[in-house]
C-alpha positions as CSV (number, residue, x, y, z in Angstrom):
1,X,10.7,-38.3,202.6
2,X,12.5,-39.9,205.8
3,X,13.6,-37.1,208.2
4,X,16.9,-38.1,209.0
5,X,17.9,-39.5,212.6
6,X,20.4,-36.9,215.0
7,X,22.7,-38.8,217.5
8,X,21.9,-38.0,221.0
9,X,25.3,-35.6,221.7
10,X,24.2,-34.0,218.6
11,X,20.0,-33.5,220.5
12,X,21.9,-32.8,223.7
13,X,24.7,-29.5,222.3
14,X,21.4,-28.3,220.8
15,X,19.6,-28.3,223.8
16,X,22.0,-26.7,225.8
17,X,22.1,-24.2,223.2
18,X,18.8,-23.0,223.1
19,X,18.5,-23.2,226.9
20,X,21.5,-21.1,227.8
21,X,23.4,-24.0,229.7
22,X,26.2,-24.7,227.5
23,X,28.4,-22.5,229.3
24,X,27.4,-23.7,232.5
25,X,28.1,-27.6,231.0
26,X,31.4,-26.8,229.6
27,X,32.9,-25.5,233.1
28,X,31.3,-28.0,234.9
29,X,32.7,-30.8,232.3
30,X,35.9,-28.9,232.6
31,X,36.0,-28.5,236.5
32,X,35.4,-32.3,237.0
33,X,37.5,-33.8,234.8
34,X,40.5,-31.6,235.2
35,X,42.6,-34.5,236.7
36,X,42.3,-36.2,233.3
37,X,42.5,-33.1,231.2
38,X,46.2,-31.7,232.3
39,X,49.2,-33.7,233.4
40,X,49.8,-34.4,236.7
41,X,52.4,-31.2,237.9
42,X,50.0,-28.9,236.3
43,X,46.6,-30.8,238.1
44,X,48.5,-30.5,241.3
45,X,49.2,-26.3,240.9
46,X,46.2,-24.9,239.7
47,X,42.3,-25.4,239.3
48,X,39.9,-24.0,236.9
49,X,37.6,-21.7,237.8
50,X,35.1,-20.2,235.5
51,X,34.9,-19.9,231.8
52,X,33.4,-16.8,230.3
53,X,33.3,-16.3,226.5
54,X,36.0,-18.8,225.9
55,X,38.1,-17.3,228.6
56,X,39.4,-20.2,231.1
57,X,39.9,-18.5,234.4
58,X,42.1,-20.9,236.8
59,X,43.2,-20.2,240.3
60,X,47.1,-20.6,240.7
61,X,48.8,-21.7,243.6
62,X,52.2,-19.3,243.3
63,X,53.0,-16.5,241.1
64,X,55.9,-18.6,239.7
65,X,53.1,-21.4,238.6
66,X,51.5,-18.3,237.3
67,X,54.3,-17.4,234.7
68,X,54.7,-20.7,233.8
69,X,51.3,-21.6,233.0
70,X,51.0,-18.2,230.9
71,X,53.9,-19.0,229.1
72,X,52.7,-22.5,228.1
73,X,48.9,-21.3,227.8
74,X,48.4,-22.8,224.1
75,X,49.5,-26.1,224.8
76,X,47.4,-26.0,227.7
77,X,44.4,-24.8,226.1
78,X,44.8,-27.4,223.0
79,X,44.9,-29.9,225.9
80,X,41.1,-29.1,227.0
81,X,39.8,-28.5,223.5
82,X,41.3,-31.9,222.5
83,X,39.9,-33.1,225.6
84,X,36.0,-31.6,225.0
85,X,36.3,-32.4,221.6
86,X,35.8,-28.9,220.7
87,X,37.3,-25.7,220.7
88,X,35.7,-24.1,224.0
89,X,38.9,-22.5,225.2
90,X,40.4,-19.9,223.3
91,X,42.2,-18.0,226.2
92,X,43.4,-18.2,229.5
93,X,43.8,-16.0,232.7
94,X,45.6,-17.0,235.5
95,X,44.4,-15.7,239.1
């Protein structure tokens, strides 16, 4: 019987799993391609920090910025799981 050929992404997510990085991976992915990620006003204000069980932490430049990006948090966070491809992000805190 022919074992059936994985892609390379598919070799790589299972790696990271069973080596602990995929954490690590998705907030590095995240931190670098930020720019691309959000629009422009929101790239300028804010900068992700950590993620931790799903949880985005970004850094906010004022507490008005704050509110704002609370209030428009799902948008935000469908914006970096359409962006990953996957649903990495399922909250967000503002600091």
């Amino acid at each position: 019987m022919k074992k059936k050929a994985s892609s390379i992404g598919s070799v790589l997510q299972n790696i990271l799993k069973q080596y602990e990085l995929e954490q690590k991976y998705n907030t590095n992915y995240i931190i670098q391609f930020w720019q691309e990620i959000v629009p422009e006003n929101i790239y300028k204000i804010c900068y992700p920090v950590e993620i931790n069980e799903g949880k985005l932490k970004i850094k906010v430049s004022t507490e008005a910025w704050q509110t704002e990006i609370l209030n428009n948090k799902k948008a935000l966070i469908q914006m970096v799981n359409d962006k990953t491809g996957r649903d990495i992000i399922t909250d967000i805190k503002v600091i």
